[in-house]
N, C-alpha and C positions, 0 to 999 in steps of 0.2 A: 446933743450931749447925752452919753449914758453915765452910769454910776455899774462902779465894779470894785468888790472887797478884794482889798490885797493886805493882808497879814493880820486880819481882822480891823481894820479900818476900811471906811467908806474913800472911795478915789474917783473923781469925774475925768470922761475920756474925751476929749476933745480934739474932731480929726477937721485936718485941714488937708487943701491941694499946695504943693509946694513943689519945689523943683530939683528936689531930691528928696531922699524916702532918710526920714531918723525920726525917733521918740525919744522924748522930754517928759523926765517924772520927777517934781517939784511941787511941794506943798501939797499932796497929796491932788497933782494934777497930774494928766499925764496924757500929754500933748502929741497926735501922731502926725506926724507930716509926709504925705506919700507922694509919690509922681508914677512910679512903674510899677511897685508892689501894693497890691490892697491891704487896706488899713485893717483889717481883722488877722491878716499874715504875719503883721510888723507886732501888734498888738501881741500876738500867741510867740512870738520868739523874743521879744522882750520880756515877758512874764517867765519865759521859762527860765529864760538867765538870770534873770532875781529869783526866782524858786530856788534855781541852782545854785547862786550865789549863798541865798540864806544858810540852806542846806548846811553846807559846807561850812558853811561860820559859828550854826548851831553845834555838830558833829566835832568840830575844833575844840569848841569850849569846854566838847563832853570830854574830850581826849585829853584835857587840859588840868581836868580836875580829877583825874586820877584813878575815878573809881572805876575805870575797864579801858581792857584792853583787850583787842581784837588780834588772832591773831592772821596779818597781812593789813593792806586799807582797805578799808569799805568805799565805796563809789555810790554815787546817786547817778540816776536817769530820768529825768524828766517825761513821761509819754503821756498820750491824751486818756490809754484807759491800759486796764490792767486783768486781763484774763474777762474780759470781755463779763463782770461785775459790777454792776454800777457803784454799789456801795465801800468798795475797796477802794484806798485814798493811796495803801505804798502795801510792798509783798519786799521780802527779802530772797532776793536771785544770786546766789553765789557770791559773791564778793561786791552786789551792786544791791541797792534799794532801789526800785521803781517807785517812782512819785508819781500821782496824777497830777496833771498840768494844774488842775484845780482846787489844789490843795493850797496854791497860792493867795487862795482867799482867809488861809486859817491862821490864827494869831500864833505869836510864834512860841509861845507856852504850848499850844495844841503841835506845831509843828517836831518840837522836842519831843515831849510823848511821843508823840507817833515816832521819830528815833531811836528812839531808848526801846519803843517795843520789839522794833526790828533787829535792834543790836540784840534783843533777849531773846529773839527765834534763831540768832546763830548760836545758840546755846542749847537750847531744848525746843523743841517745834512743838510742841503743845501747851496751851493758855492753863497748867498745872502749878501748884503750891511755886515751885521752883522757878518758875516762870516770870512770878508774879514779886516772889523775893528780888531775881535779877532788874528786873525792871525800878521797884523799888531802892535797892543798893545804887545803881546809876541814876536817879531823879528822884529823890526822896517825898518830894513833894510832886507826885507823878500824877495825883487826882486833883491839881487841877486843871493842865495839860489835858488829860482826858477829860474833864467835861466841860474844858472849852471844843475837843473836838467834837464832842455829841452838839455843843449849841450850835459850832458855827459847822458842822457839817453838812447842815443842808443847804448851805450854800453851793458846797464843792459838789453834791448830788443835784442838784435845783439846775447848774449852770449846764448840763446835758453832758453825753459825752462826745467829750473834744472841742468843743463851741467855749471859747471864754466869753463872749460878747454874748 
């Protein structure tokens, strides 16, 4: 059994041989069952789909509360790294935000932040006064978001790049 943080909680991985390949995440358990695919494969595409999931559920609710608007939709992409950076977590690309796969370890107060900062680089590309208002106007409460990403960030840096396991 290992342990691996997903959304800033602690979660034990528990793989077994089975006769088909699914994962089961329950009770902050998260159970791999493989037969054909390795369990580190199943592992890294289920994390991304709740990355991706979360993503999306965060970004909703920013959209939901008024305070911006983009204009077109914004898209996330899950990848294992991002301009070849270790410490870059997401980059805003045109209409998409790149996620590190391993951002899936950060609470989801850090996960918003890091949102909201990207929604504020389609505005002005540099970490300037205005920059810092936008971000603020869309999460007002945005330091604490960021300094759950400085604790739990060495997680997402710790776990290597591309390797969730």
């Amino acid at each position: 059994m290992k342990d691996i943080m997903i959304f800033g909680k602690n979660s034990t991985i528990i793989e077994q041989k089975s006769d088909k390949d699914l994962v089961e995440f329950k009770n902050n358990k998260i159970t791999i069952s493989s037969c054909k695919t390795s369990s580190s494969l199943l592992l890294n595409e289920f994390l991304a789909d709740l990355l991706y999931s979360q993503l999306h559920k965060i970004y909703d609710q920013i959209k939901n509360e008024g305070k911006v608007e983009v204009f077109g939709d914004l898209d996330f992409k899950v990848v294992e790294k991002i301009d070849n950076k270790k410490q870059r977590v997401a980059k805003l690309k045109g209409n998409k935000i790149l996620v590190k796969l391993n951002a899936v370890a950060l609470p989801k107060s850090a996960l918003k932040y890091m949102i909201v900062h990207e929604i504020a680089h389609a505005f002005t590309k540099r970490h300037a006064k205005k920059f810092w208002k936008i971000v603020e106007s869309i999460y007002p409460n945005f330091e604490i978001g960021q300094k759950l990403l400085m604790k739990h960030g060495k997680f997402v840096y710790d776990l290597g790049e591309g390797k969730c396991l």
